[in-house]
C-alpha positions as CSV (number, residue, x, y, z in Angstrom):
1,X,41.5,51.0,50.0
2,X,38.3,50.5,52.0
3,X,35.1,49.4,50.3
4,X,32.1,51.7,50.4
5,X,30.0,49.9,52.7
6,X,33.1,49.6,55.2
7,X,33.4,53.8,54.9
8,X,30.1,53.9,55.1
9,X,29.9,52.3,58.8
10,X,32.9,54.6,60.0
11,X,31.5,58.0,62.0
12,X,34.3,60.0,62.8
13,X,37.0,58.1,62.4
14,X,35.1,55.2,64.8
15,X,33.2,52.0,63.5
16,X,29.6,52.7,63.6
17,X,27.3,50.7,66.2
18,X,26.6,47.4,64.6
19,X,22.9,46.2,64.1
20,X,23.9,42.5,66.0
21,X,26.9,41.4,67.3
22,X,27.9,37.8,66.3
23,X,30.7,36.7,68.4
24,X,32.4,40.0,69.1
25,X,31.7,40.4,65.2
26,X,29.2,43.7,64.2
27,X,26.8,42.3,61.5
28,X,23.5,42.9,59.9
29,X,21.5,40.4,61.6
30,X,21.9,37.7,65.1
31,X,23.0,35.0,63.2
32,X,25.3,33.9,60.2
33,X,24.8,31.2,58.3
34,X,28.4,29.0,57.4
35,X,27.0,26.4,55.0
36,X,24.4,24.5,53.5
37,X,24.0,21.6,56.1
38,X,21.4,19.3,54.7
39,X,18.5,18.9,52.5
40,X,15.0,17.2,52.4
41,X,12.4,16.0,49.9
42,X,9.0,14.3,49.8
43,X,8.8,11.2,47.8
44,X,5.8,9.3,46.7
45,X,7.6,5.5,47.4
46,X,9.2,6.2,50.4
47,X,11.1,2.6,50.4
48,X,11.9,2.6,46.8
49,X,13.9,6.6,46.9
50,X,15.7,5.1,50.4
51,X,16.6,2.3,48.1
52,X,17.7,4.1,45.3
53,X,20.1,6.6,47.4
54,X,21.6,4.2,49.2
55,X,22.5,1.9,46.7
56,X,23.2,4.1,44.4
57,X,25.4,7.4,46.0
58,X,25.7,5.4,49.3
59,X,24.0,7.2,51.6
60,X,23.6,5.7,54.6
61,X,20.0,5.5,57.4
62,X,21.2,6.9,60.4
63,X,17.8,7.2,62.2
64,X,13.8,6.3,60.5
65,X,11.1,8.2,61.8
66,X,7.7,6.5,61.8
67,X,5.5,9.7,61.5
68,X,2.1,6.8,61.9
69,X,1.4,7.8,65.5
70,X,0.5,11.1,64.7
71,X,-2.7,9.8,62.8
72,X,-5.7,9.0,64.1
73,X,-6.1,5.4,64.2
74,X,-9.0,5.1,62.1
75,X,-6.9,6.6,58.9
76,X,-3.7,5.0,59.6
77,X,-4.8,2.3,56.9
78,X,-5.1,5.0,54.4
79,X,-1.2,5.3,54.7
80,X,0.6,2.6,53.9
81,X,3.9,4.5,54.3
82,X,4.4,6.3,57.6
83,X,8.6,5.9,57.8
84,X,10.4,8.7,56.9
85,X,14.3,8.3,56.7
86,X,17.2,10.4,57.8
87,X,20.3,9.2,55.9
88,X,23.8,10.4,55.7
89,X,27.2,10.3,53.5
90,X,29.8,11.6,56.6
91,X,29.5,11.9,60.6
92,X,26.9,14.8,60.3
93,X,23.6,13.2,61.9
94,X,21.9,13.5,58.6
95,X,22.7,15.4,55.2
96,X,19.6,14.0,53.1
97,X,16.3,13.4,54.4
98,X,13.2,11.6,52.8
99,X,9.9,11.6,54.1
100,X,6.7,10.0,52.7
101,X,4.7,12.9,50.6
102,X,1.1,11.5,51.2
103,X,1.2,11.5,54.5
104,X,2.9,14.6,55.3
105,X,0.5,16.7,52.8
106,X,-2.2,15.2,55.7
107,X,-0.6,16.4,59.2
108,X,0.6,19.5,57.9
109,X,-2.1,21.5,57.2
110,X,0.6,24.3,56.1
111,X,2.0,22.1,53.9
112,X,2.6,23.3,49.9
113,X,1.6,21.2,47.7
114,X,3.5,22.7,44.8
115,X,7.1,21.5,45.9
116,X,8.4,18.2,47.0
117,X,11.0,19.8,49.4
118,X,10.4,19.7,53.0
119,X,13.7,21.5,54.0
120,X,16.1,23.7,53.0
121,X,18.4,23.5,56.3
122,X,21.8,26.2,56.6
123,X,24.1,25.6,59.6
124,X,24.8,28.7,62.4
125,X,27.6,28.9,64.5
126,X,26.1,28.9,67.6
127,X,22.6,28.5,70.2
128,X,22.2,31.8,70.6
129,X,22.3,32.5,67.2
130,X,19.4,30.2,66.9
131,X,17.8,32.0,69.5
132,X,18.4,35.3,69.0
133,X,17.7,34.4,65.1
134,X,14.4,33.4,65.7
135,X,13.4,36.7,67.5
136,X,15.1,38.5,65.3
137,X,13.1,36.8,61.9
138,X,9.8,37.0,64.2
139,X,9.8,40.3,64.7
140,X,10.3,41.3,60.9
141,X,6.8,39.2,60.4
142,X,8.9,36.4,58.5
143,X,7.1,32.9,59.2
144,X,7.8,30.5,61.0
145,X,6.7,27.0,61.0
146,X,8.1,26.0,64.0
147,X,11.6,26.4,66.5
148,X,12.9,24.3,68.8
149,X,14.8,20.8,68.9
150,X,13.9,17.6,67.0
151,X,15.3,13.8,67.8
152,X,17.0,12.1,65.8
153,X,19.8,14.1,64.8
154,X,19.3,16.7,67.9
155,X,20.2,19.8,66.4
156,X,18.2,23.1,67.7
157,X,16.9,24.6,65.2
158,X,14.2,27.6,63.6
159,X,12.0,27.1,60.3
160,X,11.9,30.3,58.5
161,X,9.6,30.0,55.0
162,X,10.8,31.9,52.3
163,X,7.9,33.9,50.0
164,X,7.4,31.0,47.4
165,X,6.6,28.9,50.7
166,X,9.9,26.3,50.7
167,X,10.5,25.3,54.6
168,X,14.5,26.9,55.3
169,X,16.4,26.4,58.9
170,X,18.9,27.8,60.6
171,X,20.0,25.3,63.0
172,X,22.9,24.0,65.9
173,X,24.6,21.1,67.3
174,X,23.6,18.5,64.8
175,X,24.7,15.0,66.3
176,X,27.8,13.3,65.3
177,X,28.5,9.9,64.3
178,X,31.4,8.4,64.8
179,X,33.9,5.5,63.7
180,X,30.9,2.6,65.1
181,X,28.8,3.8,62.9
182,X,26.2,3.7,65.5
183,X,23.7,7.0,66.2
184,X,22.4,8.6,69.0
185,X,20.1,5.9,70.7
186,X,16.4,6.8,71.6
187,X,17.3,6.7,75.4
188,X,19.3,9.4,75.7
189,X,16.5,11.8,73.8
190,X,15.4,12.4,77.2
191,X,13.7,15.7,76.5
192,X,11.8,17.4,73.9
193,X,11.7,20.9,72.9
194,X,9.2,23.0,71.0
195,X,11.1,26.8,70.7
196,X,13.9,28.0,71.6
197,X,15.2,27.3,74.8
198,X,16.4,29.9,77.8
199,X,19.6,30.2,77.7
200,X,22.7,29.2,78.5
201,X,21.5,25.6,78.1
202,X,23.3,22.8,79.4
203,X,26.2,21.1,77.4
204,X,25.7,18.2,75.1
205,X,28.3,16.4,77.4
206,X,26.3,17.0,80.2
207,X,22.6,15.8,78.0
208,X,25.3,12.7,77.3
209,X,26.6,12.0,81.2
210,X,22.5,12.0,82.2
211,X,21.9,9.5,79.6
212,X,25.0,7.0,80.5
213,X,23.5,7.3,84.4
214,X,20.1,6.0,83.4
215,X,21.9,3.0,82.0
216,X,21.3,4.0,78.3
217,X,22.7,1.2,75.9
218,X,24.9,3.1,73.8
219,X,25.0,0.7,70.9
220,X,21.5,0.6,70.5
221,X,21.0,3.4,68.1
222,X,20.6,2.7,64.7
223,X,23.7,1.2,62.2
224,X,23.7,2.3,58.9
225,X,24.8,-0.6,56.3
226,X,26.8,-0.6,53.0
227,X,24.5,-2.5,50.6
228,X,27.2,-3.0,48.0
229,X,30.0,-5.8,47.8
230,X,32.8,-3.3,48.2
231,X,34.8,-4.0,44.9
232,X,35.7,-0.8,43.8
233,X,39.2,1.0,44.5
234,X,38.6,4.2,44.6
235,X,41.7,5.6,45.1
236,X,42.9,3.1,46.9
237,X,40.1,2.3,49.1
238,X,37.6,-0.2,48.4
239,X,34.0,0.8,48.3
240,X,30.7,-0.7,46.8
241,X,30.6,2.4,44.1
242,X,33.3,3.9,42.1
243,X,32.9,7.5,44.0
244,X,32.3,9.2,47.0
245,X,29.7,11.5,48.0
246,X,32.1,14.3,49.6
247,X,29.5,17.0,50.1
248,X,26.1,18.0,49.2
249,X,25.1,21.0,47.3
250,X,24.1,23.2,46.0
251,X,20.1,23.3,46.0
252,X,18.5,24.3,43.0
253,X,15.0,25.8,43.1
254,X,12.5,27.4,40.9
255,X,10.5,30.5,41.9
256,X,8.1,32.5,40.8
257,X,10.0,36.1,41.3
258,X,13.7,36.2,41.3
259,X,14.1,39.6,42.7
260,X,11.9,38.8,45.4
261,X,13.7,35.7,46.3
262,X,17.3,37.1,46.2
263,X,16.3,40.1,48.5
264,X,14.8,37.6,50.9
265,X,17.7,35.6,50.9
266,X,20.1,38.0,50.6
267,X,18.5,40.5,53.0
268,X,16.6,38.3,55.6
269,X,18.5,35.2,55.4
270,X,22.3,36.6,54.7
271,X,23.3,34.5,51.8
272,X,25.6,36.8,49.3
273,X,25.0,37.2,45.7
274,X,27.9,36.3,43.4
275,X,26.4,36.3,40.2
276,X,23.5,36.6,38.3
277,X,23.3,35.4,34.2
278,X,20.5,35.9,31.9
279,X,20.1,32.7,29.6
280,X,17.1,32.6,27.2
281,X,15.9,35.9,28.6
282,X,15.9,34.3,32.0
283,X,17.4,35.9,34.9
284,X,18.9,33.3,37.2
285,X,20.5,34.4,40.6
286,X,23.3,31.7,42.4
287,X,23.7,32.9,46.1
288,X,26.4,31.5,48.7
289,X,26.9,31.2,52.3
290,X,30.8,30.4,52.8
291,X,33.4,30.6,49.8
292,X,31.7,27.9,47.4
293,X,30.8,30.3,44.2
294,X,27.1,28.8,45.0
295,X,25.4,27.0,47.6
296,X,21.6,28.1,46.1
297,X,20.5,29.1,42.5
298,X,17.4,30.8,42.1
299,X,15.7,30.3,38.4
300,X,12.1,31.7,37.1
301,X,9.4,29.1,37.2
302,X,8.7,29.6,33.5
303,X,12.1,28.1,32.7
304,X,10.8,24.5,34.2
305,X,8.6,23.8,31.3
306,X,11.6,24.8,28.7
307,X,14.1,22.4,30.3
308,X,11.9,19.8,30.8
309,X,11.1,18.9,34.1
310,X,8.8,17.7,36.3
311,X,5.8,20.3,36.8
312,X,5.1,18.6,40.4
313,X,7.6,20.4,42.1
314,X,9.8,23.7,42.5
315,X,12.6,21.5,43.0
316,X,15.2,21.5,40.2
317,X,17.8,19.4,41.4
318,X,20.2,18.9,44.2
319,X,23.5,18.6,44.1
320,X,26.3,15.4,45.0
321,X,29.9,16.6,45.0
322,X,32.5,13.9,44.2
323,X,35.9,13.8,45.0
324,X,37.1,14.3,41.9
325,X,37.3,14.6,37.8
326,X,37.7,10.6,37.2
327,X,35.1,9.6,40.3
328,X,32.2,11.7,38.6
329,X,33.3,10.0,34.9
330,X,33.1,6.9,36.8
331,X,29.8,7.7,38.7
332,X,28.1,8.2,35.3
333,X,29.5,5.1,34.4
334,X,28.4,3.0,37.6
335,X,24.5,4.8,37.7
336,X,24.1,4.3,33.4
337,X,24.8,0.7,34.1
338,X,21.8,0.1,37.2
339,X,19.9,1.8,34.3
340,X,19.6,5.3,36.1
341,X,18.5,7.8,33.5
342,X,21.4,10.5,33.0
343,X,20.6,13.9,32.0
344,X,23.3,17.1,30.5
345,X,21.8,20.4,30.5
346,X,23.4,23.6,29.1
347,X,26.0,24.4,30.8
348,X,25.5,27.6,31.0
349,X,23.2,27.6,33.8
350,X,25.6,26.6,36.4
351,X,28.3,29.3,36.2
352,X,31.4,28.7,38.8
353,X,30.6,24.5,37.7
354,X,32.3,22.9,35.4
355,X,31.6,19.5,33.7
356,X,28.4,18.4,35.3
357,X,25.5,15.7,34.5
358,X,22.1,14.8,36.5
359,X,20.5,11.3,37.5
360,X,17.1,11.3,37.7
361,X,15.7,9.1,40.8
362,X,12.1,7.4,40.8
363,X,10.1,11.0,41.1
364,X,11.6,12.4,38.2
365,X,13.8,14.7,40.5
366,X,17.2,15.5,39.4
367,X,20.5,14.8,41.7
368,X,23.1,16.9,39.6
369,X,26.5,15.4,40.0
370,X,29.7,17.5,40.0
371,X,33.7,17.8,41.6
372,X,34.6,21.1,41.1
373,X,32.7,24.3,42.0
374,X,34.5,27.4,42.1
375,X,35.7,29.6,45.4
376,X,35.4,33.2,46.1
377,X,38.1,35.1,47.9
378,X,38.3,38.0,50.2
379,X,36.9,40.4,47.7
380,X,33.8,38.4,47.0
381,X,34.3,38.6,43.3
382,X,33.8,35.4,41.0
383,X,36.2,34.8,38.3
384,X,35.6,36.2,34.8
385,X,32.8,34.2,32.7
386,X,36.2,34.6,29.7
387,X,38.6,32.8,32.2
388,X,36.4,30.1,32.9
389,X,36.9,26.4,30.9
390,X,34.7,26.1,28.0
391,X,32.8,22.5,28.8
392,X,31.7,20.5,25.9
393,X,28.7,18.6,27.1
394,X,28.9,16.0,24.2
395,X,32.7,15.6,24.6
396,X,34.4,14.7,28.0
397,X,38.1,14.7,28.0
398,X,40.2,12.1,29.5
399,X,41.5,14.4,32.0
400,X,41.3,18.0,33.0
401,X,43.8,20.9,33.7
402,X,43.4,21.6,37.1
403,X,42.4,24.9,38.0
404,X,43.9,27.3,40.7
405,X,41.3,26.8,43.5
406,X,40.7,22.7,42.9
407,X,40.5,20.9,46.3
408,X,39.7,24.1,47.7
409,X,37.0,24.9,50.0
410,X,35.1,22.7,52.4
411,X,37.1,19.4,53.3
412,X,35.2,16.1,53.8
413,X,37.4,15.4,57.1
414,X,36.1,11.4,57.5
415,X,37.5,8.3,56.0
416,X,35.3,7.4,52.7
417,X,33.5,4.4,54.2
């Protein structure tokens, strides 16, 4: 039988005009967004966060940034930290990004001071959903900080701001690095761009091929380097932690109206709703943009104070998927012993996650770790809260049943180091 909204497009026993086509595909809006592609904060120790992410979840620098030109000379002294870092746990150019608070709250005049994140970044399909993205958002009055393409990681890309101010993109083409470990070296950024470009555009083979005839040096990009002795076997590979960082995910933020937030990122954006709870007399919305049960969760502001974190941002964790049930007992392990606090909140505010537990890094921020997050099908429907696995926060079993959809959903594709 056909849904409602599916009836409701058909006229006559014809599909109805779409609003956009993406791909031959009618749809609501000129882009769609296929996953949560990486995430930024502000720190106030820029060296001492890169330090603590790389040591401890192994994240690696593919690129710095040294944001200390943009000053005018006579301040730079005011800023001891201008190098911002774009790190990485596969071949994606970067998944995590740090950049130095201070110093970002000067250049950006647009900046808000009541988060630490400094992106909130969703990956499109295509450039001319970029494009076409960013007309469509401008014309609806959304704002936009800026479009265009930055280097390193050269991915095109628009900066949409939702209505609690926290910097989202949609973006394209992010670089890949590949078995030499080596990124994209400053030579071949031949070219900058500052919107969205006419299009078609030129290939990234061709960008590549222009770059090789100038005599770039390939191998002078940047390396990232495991800082660990790799002594762990980790299912039979050895690596310098006892997990793997697989994926990262979901982002959790607080915001000062729910409703307004779900119908901007529902509406505007095109995440999907799967479930809402109501915990303390809370509402909570988690939204997703592919078949993880969650890729964003939405929670009231007043519900920071009651949980107990940090009043400095609107940031209440992001997420670090592991590869599995015994890596994410033996992270908690690995980050206890180099005297990382570890946090358990009720579980009840991550429906679709089962057993779950948060480090807190050297702002106080919280980096929730998980393996398991559940998938929606065809019919968009979560399973049943009654059919889910009860979790016993003060008592881990040795092993768990597996469920029907574990190992399902997004594949880290690379080889773990």
């Amino acid at each position: 039988m056909a849904h409602e909204n599916d009836a409701e497009r058909m006229k006559d026993g014809a599909p109805a005009q779409p609003a956009c086509l993406v791909g031959g595909l009618g749809m609501d809006r000129p882009f769609h967004i296929r996953r949560l592609g990486h995430f930024g904060m502000d720190v106030e120790d820029v060296e001492l966060s890169r330090e603590f992410y790389a040591r401890n979840f192994g994240f690696r620098v593919a690129d710095p940034i040294d944001f200390g030109p943009r000053l005018p000379a006579e301040e730079r002294a005011d800023f001891p930290q201008t190098t911002g870092y774009f790190m990485r746990h596969g071949a994606d150019h970067h998944s995590f990004v740090i950049f130095p608070r201070k110093l970002r709250m000067r250049l950006l005049p647009h900046y808000n001071k009541r988060t630490t994140i400094n992106q909130i970044t969703w990956q499109v399909g295509s450039l001319r959903e970029v494009a076409e993205g960013f007309r469509w958002l401008d014309a609806r009055g959304v704002k936009i900080a800026r479009s265009g393409r930055d280097n390193p990681g050269s991915n095109w890309h628009a900066y949409p701001l939702d209505p609690d101010g926290h910097t989202n993109e949609i973006y394209y083409g992010i670089e890949q690095i590949g078995w030499d470990g080596f990124s994209k070296p400053a030579g071949m950024h031949r070219r900058d761009y500052h919107t969205t470009p006419a299009l078609p555009h030129r290939s990234e083979y061709a960008e590549v091929m222009e770059g090789l005839a100038h005599d770039v040096d390939v191998t002078s990009g940047t390396r990232g380097e495991e800082p660990l002795e790799e002594v762990h076997d980790v299912s039979g590979v050895l690596l310098g932690r006892p997990f793997k960082v697989t994926k990262i995910g979901p982002v959790r933020i607080f915001v000062e109206d729910v409703a307004r937030s779900v119908d901007f990122y529902t509406r505007v954006m095109g995440l999907r709703l799967t479930e809402e709870i109501v915990w303390n007399g809370h509402r909570c919305a988690f939204l997703r943009a592919n078949v993880e049960h969650h890729s964003l969760a939405l929670y009231p502001l007043a519900l920071r104070a009651q949980l107990g974190l940090s009043p400095d941002t609107t940031l209440f964790s992001i997420g670090v998927q592991v590869a599995d049930y015994q890596q994410l007992k033996d992270a908690l392990v690995f980050l206890s012993g180099r005297n990382t606090q570890i946090r358990k909140l009720p579980p009840e505010l991550f429906p679709g996650v089962d057993y779950t537990a948060f480090a807190v890094d050297p702002d106080g921020r919280l980096v929730q770790l998980y393996y398991y997050m559940e998938t929606i099908g065809w019919d968009g429907r979560p399973r049943p809260p009654e059919l889910r696995p009860r979790i016993d926060n003060d008592d881990w079993p040795a092993y768990v049943p597996a469920q029907s959809d574990a190992f399902c959903g997004e594949t880290f594709m690379g080889p773990w180091s």
